[in-house]
NUFIGU-737754 format. One record per atom (N, C-alpha, C, CB): residue in one letter; x, y, z. Coordinates in pm, whole numbers, plus 50000, padded with zeros to 5 digits. Atoms other than C-alpha are relative to their C-alpha. Glycine has a CB too. Layout:
<sites>
AXYZ;...
</sites>
This chain:
<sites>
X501444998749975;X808156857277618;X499294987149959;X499425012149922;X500545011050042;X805886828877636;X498605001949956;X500124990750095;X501374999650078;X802496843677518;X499145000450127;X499644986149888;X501175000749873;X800626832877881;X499835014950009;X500524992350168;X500074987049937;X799066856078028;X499805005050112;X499425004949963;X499644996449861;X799676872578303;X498545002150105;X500955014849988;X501154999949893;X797356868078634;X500115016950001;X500324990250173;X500394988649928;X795706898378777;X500585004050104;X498944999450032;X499384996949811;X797486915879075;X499154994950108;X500065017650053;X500875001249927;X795876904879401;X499275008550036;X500294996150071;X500174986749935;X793826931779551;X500424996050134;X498485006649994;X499374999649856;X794896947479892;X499434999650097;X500615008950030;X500835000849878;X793916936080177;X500295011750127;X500264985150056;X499754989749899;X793596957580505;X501304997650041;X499045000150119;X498905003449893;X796636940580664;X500825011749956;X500834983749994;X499024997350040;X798606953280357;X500105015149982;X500194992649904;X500114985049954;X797316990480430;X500324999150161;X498325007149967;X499174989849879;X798136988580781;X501214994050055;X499085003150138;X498474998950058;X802056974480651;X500395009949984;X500334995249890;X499974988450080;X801997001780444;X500065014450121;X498504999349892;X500074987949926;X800837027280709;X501034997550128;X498395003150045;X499105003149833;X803107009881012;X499155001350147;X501365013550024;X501104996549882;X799747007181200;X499624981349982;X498345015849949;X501135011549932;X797166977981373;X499374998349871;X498775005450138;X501064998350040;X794946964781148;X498465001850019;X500174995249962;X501234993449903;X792596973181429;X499795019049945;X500704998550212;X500144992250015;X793717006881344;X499215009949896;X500734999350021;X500045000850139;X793197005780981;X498365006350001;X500354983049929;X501424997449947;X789446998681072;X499095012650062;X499984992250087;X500224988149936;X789007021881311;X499735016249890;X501375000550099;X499964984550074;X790067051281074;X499274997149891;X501525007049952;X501684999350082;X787497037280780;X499215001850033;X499384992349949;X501314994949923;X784747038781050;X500095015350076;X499654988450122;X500004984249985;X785817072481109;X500105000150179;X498305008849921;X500235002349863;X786647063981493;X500395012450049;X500734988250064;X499384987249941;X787407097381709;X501104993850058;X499115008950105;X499175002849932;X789967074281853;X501284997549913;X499554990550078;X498424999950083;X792787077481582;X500325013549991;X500074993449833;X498914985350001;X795357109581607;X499835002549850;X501994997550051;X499774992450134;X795137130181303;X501194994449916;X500285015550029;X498545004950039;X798857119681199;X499424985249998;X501475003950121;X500435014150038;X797877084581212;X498854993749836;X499164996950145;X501435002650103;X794287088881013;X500875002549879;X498375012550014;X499354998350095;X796587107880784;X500994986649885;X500685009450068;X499135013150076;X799047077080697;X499244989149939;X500944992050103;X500445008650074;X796547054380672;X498965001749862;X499564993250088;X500934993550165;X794337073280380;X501145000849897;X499165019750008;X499255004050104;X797327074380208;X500294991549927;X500635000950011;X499525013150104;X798357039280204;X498694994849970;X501084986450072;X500985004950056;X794717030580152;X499745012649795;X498575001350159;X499844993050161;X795297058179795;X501094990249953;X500625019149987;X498435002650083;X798707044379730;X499504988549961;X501664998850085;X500115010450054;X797777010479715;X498764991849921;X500404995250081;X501404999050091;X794007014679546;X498904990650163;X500204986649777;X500645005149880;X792546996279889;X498475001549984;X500515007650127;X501254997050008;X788936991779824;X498794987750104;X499815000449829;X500715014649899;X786176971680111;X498795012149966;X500674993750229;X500994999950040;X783036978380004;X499015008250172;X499784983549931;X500704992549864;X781436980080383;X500855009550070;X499584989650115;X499664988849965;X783947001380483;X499695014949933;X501124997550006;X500324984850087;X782817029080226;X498634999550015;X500445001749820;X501014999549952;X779457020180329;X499995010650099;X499704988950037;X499594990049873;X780207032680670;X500335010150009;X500764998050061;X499794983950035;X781847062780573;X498675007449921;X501455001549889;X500374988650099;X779557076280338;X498154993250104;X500484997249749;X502254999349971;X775617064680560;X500774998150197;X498184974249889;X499734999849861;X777727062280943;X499734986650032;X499205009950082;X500795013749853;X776137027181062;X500414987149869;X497185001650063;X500175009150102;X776466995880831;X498914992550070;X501314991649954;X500775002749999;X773486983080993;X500264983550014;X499445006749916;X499685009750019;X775236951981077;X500614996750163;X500805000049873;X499305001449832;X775666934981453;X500464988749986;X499045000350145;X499255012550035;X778326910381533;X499754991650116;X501585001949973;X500465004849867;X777956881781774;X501234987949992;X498124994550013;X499045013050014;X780396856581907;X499324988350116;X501885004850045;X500285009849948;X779896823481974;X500684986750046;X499334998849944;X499245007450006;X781316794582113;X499524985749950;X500545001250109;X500075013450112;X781206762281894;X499714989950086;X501464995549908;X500615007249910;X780936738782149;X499295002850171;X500904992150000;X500974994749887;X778646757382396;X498654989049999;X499465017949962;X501885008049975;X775086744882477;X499765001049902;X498625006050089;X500764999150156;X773306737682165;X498875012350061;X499034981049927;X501414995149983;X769816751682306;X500495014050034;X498974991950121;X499304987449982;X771766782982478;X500495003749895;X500945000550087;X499464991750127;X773656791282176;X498685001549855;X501624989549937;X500464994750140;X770946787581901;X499275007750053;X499364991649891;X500944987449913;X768246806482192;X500345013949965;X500255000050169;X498764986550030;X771076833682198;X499535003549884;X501804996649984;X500024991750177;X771326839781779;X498495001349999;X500684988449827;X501214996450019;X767536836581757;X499675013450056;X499244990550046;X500024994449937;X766946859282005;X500565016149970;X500374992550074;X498714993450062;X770106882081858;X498985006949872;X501534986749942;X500304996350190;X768496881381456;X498665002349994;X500314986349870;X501034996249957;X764706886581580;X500355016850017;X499594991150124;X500514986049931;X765326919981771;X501185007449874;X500405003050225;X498864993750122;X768376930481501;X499325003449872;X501264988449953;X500574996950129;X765956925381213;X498685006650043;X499814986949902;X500864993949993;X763176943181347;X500165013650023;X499394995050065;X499774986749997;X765406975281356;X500834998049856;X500795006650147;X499474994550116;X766456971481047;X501974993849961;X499785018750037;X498744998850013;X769996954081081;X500194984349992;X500745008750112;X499505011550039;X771546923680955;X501184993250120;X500625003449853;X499365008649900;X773636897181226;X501444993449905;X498714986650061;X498575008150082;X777316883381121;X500794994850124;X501205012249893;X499825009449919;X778256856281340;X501544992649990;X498864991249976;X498685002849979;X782006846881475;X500414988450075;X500515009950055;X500225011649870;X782076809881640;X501374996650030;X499074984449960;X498945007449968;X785096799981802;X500134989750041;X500525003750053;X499475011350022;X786406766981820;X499724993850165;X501635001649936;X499515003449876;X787616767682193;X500065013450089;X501404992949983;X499564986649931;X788206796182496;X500914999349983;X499865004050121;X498444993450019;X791216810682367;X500315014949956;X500724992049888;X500314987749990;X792286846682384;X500534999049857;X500555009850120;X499304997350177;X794116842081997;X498714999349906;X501324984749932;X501255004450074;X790836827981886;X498705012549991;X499444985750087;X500724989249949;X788796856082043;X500385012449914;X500295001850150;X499514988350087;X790916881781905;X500225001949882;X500865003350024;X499775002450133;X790896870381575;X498315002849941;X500734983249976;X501424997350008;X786876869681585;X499605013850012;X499324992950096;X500554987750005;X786436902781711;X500875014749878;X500045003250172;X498984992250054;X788906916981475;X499464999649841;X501604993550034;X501055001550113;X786986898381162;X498925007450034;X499534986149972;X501704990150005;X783426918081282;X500325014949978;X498944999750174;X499084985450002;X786016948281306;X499975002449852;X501794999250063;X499764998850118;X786886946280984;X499015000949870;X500704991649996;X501564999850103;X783336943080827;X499375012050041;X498744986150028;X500704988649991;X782256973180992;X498665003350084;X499795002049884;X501575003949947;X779296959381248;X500265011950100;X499574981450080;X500504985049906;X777836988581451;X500214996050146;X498105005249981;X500105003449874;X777636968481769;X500474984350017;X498585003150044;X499965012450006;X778656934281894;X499544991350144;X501344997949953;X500615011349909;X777296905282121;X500574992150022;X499064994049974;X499285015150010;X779756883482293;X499124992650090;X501734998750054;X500695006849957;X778036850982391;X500774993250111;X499464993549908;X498995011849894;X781406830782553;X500515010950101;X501654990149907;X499254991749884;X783426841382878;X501215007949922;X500684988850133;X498704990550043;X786466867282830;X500834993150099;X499915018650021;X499305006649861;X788976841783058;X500915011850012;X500904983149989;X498924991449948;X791386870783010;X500195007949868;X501424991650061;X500414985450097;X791206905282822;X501495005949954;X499015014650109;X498524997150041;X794406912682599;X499475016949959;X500804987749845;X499834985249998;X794996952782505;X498954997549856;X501915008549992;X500914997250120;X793496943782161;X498714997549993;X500364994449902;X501145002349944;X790226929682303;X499115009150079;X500234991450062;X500624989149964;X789756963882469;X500115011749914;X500385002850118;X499654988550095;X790936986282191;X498334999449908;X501754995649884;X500795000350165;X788236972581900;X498535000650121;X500304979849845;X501324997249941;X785396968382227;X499835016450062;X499794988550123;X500174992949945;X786057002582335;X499745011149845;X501045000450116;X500504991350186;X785457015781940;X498674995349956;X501184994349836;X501245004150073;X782636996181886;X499104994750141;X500354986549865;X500745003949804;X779646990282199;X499804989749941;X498385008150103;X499295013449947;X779926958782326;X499034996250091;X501535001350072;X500605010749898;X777686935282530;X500064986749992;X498805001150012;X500095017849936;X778536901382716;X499134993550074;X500954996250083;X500565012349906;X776356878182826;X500154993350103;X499974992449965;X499795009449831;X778156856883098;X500655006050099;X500904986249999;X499134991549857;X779756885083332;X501125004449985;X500334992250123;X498824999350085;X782576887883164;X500425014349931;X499764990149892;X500154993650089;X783586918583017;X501555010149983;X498625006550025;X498584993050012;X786446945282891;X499305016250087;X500735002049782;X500074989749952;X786476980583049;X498985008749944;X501105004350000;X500894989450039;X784386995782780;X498354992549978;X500705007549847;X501575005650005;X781536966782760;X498955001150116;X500054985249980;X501385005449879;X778036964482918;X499854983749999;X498145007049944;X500895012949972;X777286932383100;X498304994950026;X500524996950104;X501595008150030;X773576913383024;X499544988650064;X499844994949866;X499965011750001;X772546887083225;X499274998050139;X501364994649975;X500405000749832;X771416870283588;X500965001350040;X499394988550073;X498955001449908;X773016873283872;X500844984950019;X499365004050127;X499445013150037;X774806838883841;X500204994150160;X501565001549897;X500035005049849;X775556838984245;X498905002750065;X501015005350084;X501284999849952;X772276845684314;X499454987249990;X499225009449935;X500965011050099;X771086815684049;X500854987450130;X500564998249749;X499995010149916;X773226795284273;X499694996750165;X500984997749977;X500615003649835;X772076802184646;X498385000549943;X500455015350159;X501245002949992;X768866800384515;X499274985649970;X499575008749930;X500535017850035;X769016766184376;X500394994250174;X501424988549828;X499595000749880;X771126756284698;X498815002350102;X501085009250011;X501034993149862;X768496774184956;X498924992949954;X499615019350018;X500845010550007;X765686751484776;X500554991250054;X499604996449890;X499275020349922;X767496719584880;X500305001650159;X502204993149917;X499585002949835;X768246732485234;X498685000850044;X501105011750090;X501304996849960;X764716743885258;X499004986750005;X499475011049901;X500515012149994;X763486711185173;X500284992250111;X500314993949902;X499825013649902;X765186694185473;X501504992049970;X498584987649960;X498485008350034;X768506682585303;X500935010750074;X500504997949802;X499224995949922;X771076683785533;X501725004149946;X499824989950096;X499175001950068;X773826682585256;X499625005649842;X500284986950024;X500374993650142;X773746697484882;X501664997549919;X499415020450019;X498675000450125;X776776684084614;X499845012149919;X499954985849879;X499834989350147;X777516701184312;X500794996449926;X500455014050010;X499765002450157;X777986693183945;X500635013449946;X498484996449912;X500004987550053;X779846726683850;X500735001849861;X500575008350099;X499564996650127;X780666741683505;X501795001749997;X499175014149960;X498904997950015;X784216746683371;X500985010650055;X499934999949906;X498924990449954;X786616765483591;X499935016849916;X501594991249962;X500004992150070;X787286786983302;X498825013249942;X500364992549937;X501694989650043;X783556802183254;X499355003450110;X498644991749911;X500094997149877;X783186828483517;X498315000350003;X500875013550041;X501285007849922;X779336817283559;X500234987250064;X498874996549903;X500145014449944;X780376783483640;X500445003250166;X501194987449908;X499124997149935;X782796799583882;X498955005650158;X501015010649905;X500364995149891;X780076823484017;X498754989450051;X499655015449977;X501115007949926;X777386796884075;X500914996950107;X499244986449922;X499025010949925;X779806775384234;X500115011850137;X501894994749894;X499484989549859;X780506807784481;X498864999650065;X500495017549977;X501234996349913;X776686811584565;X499324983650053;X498735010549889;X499835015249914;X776716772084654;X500505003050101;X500874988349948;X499395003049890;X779326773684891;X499425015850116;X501874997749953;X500814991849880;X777666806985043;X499074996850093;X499365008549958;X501095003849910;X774616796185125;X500194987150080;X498784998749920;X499685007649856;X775966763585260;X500595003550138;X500774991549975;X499354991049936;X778466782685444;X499185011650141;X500505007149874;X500724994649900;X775456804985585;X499294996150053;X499575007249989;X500905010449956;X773416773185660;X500664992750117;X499664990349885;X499545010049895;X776486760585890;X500314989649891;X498814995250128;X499685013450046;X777006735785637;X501264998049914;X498874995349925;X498825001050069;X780406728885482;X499994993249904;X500884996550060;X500495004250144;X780376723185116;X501474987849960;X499855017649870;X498945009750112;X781746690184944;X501005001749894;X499364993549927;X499824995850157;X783926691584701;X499574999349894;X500654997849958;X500774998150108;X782746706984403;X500444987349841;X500305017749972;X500055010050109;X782336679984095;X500465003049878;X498814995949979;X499804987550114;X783736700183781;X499224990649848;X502285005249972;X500905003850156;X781476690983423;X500595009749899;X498065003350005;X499994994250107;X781966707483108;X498975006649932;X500384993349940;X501164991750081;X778176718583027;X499544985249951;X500535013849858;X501115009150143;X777276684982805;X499304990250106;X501124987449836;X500425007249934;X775246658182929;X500834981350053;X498815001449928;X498685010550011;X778246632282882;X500625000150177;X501505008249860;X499024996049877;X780466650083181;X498764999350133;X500865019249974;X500985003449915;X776826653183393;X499554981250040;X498825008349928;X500255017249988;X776416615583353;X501804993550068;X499524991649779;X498675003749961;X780296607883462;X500045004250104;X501065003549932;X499724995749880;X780126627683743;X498394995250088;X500465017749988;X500775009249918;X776556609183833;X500424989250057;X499144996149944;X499265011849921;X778296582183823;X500664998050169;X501134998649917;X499694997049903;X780326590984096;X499215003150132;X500565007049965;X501184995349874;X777266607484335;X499704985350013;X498375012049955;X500775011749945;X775626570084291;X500654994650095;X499674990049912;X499575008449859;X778196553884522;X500345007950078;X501104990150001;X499514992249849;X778086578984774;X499004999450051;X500545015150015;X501655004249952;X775296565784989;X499715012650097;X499824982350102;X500624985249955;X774716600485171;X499385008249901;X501055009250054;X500654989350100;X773816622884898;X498634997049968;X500745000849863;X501504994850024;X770316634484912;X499695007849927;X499425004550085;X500334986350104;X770616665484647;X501615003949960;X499025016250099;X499424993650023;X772286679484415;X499575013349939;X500614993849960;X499904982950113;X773006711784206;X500645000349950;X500195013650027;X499354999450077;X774006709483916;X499965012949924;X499834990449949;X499834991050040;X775226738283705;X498955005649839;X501374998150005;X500824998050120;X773246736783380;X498884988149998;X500994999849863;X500895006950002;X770426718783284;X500554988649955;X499045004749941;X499935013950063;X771946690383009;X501234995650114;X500464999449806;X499195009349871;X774466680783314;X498964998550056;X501225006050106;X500935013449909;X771626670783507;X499334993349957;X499145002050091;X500815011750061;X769996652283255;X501194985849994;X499385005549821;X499065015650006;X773206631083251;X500334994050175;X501975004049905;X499595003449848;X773806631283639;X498544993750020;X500495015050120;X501275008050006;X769796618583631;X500064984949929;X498975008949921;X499575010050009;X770586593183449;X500784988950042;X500125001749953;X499505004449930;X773546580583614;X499684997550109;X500645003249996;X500205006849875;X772096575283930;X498684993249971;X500015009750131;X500985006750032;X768976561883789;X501184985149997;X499085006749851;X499695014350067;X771266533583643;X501304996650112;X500535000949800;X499145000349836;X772956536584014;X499294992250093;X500135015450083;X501645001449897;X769796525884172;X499435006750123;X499874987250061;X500164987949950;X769386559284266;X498275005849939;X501445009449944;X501214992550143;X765526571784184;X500205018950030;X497504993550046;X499854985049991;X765196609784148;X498355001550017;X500845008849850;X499364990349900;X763606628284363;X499874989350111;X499195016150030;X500555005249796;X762776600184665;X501884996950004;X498314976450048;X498785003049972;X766586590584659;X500615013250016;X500624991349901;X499384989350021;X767916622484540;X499465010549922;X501014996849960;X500844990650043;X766666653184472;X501525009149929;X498865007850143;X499104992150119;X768076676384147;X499745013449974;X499844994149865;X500234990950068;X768066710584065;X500895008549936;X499395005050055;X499014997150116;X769846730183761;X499695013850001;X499814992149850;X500544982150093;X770056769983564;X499714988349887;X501665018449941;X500584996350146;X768836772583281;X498495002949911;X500434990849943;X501454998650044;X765296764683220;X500194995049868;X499305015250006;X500195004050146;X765676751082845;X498994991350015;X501234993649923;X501355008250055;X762996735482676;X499794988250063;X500024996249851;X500025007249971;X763676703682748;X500014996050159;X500584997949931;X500124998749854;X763836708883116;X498574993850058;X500135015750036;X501094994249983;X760326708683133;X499504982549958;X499635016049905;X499975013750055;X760246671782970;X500724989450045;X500335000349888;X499145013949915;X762556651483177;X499154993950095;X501405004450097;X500735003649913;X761816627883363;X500744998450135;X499374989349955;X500904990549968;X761266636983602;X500095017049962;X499964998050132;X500204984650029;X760216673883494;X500885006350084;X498555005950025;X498624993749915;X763886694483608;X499535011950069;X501395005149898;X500184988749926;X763746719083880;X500975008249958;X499994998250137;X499154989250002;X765646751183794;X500085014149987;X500514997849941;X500034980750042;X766636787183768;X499885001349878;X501405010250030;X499714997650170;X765726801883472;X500685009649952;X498915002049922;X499544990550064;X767396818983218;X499534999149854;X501355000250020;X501014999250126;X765436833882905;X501445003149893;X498465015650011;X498884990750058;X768626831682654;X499675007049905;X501094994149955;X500364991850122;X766256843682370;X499455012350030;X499084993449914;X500204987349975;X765146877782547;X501595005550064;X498635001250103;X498024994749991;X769106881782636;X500435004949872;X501304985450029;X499315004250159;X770006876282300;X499165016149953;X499254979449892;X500874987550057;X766956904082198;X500485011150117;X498024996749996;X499884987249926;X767916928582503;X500995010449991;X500064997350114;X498824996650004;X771626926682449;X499925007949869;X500964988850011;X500024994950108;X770696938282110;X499325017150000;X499284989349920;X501014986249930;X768056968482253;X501695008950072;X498304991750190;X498734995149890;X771696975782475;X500625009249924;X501204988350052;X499424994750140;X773626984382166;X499435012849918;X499864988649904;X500934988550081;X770997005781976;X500115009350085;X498384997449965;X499534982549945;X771357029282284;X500835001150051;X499345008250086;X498765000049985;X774587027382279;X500064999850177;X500665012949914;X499574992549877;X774477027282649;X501435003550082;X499364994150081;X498754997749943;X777347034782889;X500444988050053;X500025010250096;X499485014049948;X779677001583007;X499275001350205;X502384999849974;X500235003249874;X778156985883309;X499224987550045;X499465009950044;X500335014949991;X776226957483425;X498265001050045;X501154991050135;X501335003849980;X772656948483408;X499414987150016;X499465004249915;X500435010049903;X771676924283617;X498264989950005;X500165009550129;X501225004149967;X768166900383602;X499504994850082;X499674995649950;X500195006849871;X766446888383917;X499464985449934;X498825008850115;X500415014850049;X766756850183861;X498934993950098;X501364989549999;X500765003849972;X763806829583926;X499904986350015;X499445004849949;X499725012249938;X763336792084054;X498484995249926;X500285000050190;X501085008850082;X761146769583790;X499794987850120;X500694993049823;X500215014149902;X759786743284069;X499624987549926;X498765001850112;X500925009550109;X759036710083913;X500314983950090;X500835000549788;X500575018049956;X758786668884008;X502234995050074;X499124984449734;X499105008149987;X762606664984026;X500535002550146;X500935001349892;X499564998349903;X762956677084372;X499264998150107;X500445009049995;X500795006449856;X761396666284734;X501115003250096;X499584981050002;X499634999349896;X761956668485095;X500914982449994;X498645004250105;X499205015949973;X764366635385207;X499344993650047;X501164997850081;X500955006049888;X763086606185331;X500884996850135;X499254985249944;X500034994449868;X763076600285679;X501054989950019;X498575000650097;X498525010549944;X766356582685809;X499554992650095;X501425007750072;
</sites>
């Protein structure tokens, strides 16, 4: 004997109750929030190994003993839009705290379904009544529908699992409507700056581009692919400046056309008598470019507050749709005359 003294046992974490029980630690969860979706025989094993091994989480005994922990979860993606993502949480912790409920926020790194499932599995595990995903679902694993079909669920970008409600515009609307300005103007041609493959808004603008060209008779260019920042919008200006046809584009978000504006500015491209621009989004800054950006809007801070209204009545999975609207402003004109 050397006299030290001996550390404290660790306490047990959920995992090591649902070891113990030979269950999910989705499951684990589930049966602290008292889910109707665990078999008797199951609930049974895991109250045990949560006795056997003294298992104590604080918000989980919340939950049991008042039903709600009064707590909504939201995920976010880390390198999303700044202005969209903080709109979003504002939007989110406004309408959450005016019923009384605290926000606990899950940002992921990158779109990845390991990353995803690790986020919604942490809000799982805290016990949030409802959750708010902000990023796309590129692809819905069994455990991504297990913990959204236990706990209501609303996505933002169209995206969703079997048991979530979708929140949002029509996204192929937002894009024949930008599109159908530029044909309406007289442009005989319309590019496109579009978002990341992977983020089915980028996907569905990009579809309501090539529609309305398509129903104009006009056969669509190939599409330009960006990332969202104003970096990838300026790289792919680049490119529009030496294409001496292009009279308009459409770009997918707003900070890509502040960089595709730029780039053809420093193309010796002016915006709108050279080339006319219009974007989604509507952010603040939209409104301040120069020239002042034409675009669809999208309000992400009454999303952020609706998706939250969604939740409170628990509604049933399905999709609610907003009629997108067309901010007119300086950056767009008829062509000049050939």
């Amino acid at each position: 004997m050397t006299g030290a003294t001996e550390r404290p046992a660790r306490q047990p974490s959920m995992t090591d109750v649902a070891r113990t029980a030979g269950v999910s630690a989705q499951t684990v969860s589930r049966t602290l929030r008292d889910s109707p979706n665990v078999n008797p025989e199951t609930r049974k094993r895991v109250l045990a190994a949560v006795e056997q091994l003294g298992y104590r989480f604080n918000n989980a005994a919340r939950v049991l003993s008042s039903g709600r922990s009064h707590t909504i979860g939201l995920v976010l993606l880390q390198s999303g839009g700044y202005y969209s993502r903080s709109a979003v949480t504002a939007g989110v912790e406004a309408a959450a705290g005016e019923e009384g409920y605290a926000v606990s926020i899950a940002t992921i790194a990158r779109l990845d379904t390991g990353l995803m499932e690790r986020s919604l599995s942490k809000l799982a595990d805290q016990g949030v009544d409802g959750i708010v995903i902000a990023v796309p679902l590129i692809s819905v694993t069994q455990k991504m529908e297990d913990i959204t079909r236990d706990i209501p669920t609303v996505t933002l970008d169209g995206s969703r699992t079997a048991s979530a409600r979708v929140l949002g515009i029509d996204q192929k609307e937002a894009g024949r409507i930008a599109t159908r300005h530029l044909l309406d103007l007289g442009h005989r041609q319309v590019w496109h700056v579009s978002g990341p493959d992977e983020w089915i808004e980028a996907r569905q603008r990009r579809q309501g581009w090539q529609e309305c060209l398509a129903a104009a008779g006009v056969e669509a260019p190939p599409p330009l692919e960006g990332d969202w920042s104003p970096d990838s919008g300026y790289r792919q200006g680049q490119v529009l400046a030496m294409i001496p046809d292009v009279t308009a584009v459409f770009a997918a978000s707003d900070e890509m056309a502040f960089g595709v504006i730029r780039a053809l500015r420093e193309g010796g491209r002016s915006v709108p008598a050279d080339v006319s621009i219009v974007s989604v989004d509507d952010i603040e800054l939209a409104a301040y470019c120069a020239p002042p950006l034409t675009t669809v809007r999208q309000d992400f801070y009454r999303s952020g507050a609706a998706a939250v209204a969604l939740l409170l009545r628990q509604a049933d999975a399905g999709e609610t749709l907003v009629t997108a609207s067309l901010s007119v402003r300086a950056s767009t004109a008829p062509p000049r005359s050939r």
